[in-house]
Structures are given as structure tokens and as C-alpha cells.
N, C-alpha and C positions, 0 to 999 in steps of 0.2 A: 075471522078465521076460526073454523072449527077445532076442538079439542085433538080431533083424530089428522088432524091437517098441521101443525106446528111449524113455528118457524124454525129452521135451519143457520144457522151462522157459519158461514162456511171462510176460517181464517187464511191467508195465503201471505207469509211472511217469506220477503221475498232478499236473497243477498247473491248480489251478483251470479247469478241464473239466467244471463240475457239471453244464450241461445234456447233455452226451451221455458222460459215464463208464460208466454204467449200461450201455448197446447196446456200448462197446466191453469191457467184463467177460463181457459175455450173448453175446459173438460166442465168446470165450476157451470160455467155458462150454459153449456151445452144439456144441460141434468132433466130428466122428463119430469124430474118433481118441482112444481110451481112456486113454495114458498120458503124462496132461496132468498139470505142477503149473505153479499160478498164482500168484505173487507181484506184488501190489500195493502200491506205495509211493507213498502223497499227501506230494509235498516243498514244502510250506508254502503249499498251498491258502486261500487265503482267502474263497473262495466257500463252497457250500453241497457241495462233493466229500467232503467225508470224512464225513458225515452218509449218505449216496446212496451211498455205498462200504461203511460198516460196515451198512445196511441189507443189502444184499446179503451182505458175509461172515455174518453171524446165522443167513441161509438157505443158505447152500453151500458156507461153511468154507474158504475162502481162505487164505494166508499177506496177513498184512497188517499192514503198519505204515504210522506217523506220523511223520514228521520235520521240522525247520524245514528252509527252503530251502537244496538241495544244488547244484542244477543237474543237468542231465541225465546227464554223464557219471559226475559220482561217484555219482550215485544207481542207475546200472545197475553199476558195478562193485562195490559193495557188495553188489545183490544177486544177480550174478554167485556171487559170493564166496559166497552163502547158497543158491543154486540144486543141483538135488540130478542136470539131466540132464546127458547127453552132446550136445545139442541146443538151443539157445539162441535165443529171440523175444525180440526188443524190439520191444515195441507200441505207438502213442501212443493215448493214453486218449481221444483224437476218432476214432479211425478203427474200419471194421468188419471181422474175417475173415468170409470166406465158409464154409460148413461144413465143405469138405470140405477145406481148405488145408491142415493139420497135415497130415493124413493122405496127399497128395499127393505134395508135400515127403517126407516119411521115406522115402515107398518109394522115390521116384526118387533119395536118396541113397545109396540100401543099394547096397554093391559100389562105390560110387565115392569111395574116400578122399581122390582128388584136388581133390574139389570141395569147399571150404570155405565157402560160401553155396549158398543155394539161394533162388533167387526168383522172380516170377510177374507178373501184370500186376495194374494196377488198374482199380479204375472211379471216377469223382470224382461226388462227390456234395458239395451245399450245407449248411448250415447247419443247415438241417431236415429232411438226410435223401434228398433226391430227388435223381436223373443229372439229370447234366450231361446239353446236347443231343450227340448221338452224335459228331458231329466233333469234340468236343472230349475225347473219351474216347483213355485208353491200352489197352485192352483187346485189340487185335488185333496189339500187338508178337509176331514172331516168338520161336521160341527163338533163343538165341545164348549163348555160352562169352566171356566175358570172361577176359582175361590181366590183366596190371597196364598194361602200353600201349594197350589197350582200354578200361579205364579212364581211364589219365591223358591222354591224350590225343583220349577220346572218342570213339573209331571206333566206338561200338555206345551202342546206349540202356542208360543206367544202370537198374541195377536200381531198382525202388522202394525207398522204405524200410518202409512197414508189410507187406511180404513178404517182407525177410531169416529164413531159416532160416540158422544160424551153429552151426559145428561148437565145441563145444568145446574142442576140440584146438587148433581155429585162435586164435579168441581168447587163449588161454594162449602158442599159440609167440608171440603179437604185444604182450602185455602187457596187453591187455584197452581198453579206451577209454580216450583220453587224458583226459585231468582239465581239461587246458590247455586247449581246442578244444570247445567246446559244442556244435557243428553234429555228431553222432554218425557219421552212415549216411556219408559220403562218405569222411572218414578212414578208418574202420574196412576199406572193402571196397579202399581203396589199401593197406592196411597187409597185409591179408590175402593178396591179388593178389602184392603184392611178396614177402611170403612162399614165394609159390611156389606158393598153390592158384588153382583157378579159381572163379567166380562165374559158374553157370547158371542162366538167367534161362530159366523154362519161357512156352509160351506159353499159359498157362490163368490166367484169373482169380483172382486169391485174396486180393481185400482192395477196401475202399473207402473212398476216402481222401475225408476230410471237407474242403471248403475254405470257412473263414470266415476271418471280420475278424482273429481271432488266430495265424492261422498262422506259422510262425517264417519263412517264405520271402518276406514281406510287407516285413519288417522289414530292408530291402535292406543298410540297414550291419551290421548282425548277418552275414546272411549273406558278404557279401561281405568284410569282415574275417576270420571263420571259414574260410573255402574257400581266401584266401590263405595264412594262416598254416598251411591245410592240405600246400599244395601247396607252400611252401616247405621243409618238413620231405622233401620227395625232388629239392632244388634240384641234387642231383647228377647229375641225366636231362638228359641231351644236348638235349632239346627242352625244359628247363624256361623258358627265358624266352620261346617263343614260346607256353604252356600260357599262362602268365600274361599275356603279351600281348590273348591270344587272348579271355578272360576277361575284362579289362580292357574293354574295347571291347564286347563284350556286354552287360555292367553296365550301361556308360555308355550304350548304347541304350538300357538298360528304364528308365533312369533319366528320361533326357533330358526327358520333360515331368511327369514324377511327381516330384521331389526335384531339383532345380535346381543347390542349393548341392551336393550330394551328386557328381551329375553334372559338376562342373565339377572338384571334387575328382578325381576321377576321369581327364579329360579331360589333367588336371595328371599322371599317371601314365604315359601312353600319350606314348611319343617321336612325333615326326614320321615316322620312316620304317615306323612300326607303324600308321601310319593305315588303315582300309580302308573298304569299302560302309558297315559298319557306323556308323566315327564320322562321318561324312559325312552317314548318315540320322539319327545323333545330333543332331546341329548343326541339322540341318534340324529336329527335334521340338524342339528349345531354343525357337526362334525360333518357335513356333505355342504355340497356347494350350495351358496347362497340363491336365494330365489329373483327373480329379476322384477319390475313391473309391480 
């Protein structure tokens, strides 16, 4: 295999996702770039996924294993660890590539060792598969170069996550996923950034991110516990308490009429002189009728 040809690892950790695992393995499968290996790990699926997964490896010969539940990170460093490229996907077992995304990715990272991600836009689609209506699509973000202050501080759209392409090299100088921190994509591209590479987010399509009932972003304290304990691991950054601030107060808007108890917790975090538009339109959604759904 040529240098400008590399292998791919393309991860697909899979937990109870049986109605749509199948289109995101057939997306993996499906890819016009030829030097692909796929490794699938169901960690302790209780649905009908590992059934709908070993059907498919019988016809296409996957790497694929069974585990009881790991959690997200050990489950990709593990098979990090088994992974045979120089090139690194983690894919969630809801989401689609588009064809031609591997192939896209390689080329535009060849010649560029400084970039330790490579990522692209998406398009959102529901439960069953159909777009979203068009304003509410990410597909028309520009390119941009993220640094680690671009990241931690947000000045630039974050990359997606089911369109990290990840250097191997980078992973390994940053010790791979943390075990401690379940929320994967955010950590990973601060740790990386802070290493010194960049994260270019191309502007082409390359993934379509599935949004149903089970999404982990739904799941407000999961997240919001995750992102903190993220972002205090670089409490050393001169702007870290206004990062967390900043944070703070966004939660506690998306909260404010969906999770009440949640949002007051919250509300409890934010000093007085950190107040802004935001908690203010908080207060005001507390006080209107609760959100449904």
C-alpha cells in the first residue's frame, strides 16, 4: 500500500442501535475508498443488534466482536489498540457516511502532518432516515482551521463528530480517549488541538447524523457533567472560568423549561456577576409552561 493510499480504521461501537446499525455498517461498507478495515464492537446491546451485525459480518467479513458493557471510551481504545491503520474513524452505529467521505479526507490530509483531524459537515436526518427541513441543516459551514483557542473557546463551528478523520500519531502523542469522560468527540479534539495539531473542518458534506429519542446530547446531565469535567482538565487557560461560565448559562437556557430541577441546579453554579441575556431568558422560560418531548 502506497504512502498516499493509507489505511483507514474505521471504528463502529455499537449499543443497542438495532434499528439502524445495519445503513450505518452498509455506509462503512459502501465507501469508494478501497483501503478500509472495519471493526465492530456491540458493548452489551440488549436489543436485537448483535443478531443484525453477525448477519451482515457472514456476508462481508468484518472484524467483530461481543462484549458486556464497556462504555464508549474503553471500547474504542481497545480497539484503537487492535486497529491495523494510520488513520482513525469513530462512527456511531446511528449515523450514515456518505460515499465518498473516506476518500475525501485521505487526500486532503496527504502533505499536511500538521492537521490531526480532518472533518466535514453534516446533514440531520430523523429516526426513519429523512432531512431535516433545510434551515435546520449543517451542511453549508465553511472551511475553517481550528487551533486549541478555537476550540476551547468556541470562536469557529466545531467539527462534527461522525466526520472525524484522526491521525494516528495524534491519538498516541495524547494517550488515546480518556476512560474517565464518556462524552468522546469534544475531549479528544481539545486534547489533540492542545497538542499542537489543527482540526480542518472541510466544507463538503460527509455524514448524516441521525436524531432520535436516544441521542446522548438529549440526556442534558450526562452531557453537561461530561463537557465540565472536560474542560476542567485545561483549568490552566487564562479564560477557563469565563469557558465554564459561558457554558453554564447556556445549559441553564436549554434547560429552563425542559428539566426544571436540573436548571435551578445549575442557576446555583452561575455567580451574580456572570449573569447575562442568556440567564435572564432562562428565568423567563422557568416561569412559562414547561416544554413537552
Amino acid at each position: 500500500m502506497s504512502q498516499s493510499s493509507p489505511l483507514v480504521s474505521v471504528i463502529i461501537a455499537s449499543y443497542n442501535h438495532g434499528p439502524y446499525i445495519e445503513q450505518s455498517i452498509l455506509s462503512v461498507l459502501g465507501q469508494s475508498y478501497p483501503h478500509i478495515e472495519l471493526l465492530v464492537i456491540d458493548d452489551g446491546s440488549s436489543d436485537d443488534s448483535v443478531e443484525r451485525i453477525r448477519r451482515l459480518q457472514a456476508e462481508h467479513g468484518f472484524d467483530f466482536q461481543v462484549q458486556p458493557n464497556q462504555g464508549l471510551t474503553h471500547t474504542l481504545n481497545a480497539a484503537i489498540a487492535r486497529a491495523r491503520g494510520s488513520l482513525i474513524a469513530p462512527f456511531g452505529s446511528d449515523d450514515i457516511m456518505l460515499p465518498e467521505r473516506i476518500a475525501t479526507q485521505v487526500a486532503y490530509l496527504e502533505g499536511k502532518p500538521e492537521v490531526g483531524i480532518c472533518a466535514g459537515n453534516i446533514e440531520l436526518i430523523d429516526a426513519q432516515g429523512q432531512l431535516f427541513p433545510e434551515k435546520r441543516q449543517r451542511r453549508d459551514v465553511p472551511f475553517r482551521r481550528l487551533d486549541f483557542d478555537d476550540m476551547f473557546l468556541e470562536r469557529k463551528p466545531y467539527p462534527p463528530a461522525p466526520t472525524l478523520l484522526i491521525r494516528r500519531e495524534a491519538l498516541d502523542k495524547v494517550g488515546g480517549f480518556d476512560p474517565q469522560i464518556r462524552l468522546e468527540d469534544l475531549l479528544i479534539e481539545l486534547k489533540i488541538t492542545r497538542a499542537g495539531y489543527f482540526i480542518d473542518g472541510l466544507g463538503v458534506v460527509m455524514a448524516r447524523y441521525r436524531k432520535h429519542a436516544t441521542n446522548s446530547y438529549k440526556n442534558h446531565r450526562f452531557m453537561i457533567e461530561n463537557i465540565l469535567r472536560s474542560y476542567a482538565l485545561f483549568s490552566d487557560h487564562p479564560r477557563y472560568d469565563e469557558v465554564r461560565l459561558k457554558f453554564l448559562n447556556s445549559m441553564f437556557l436549554k434547560t429552563a423549561n425542559r428539566d426544571r430541577g436540573l436548571a435551578r441546579e445549575l442557576l446555583g453554579q452561575i455567580p451574580l456577576r456572570a449573569w447575562n441575556r442568556k440567564t435572564l431568558r432562562g428565568l423567563l422560560r422557568m416561569c412559562g409552561p414547561r416544554e413537552r418531548g
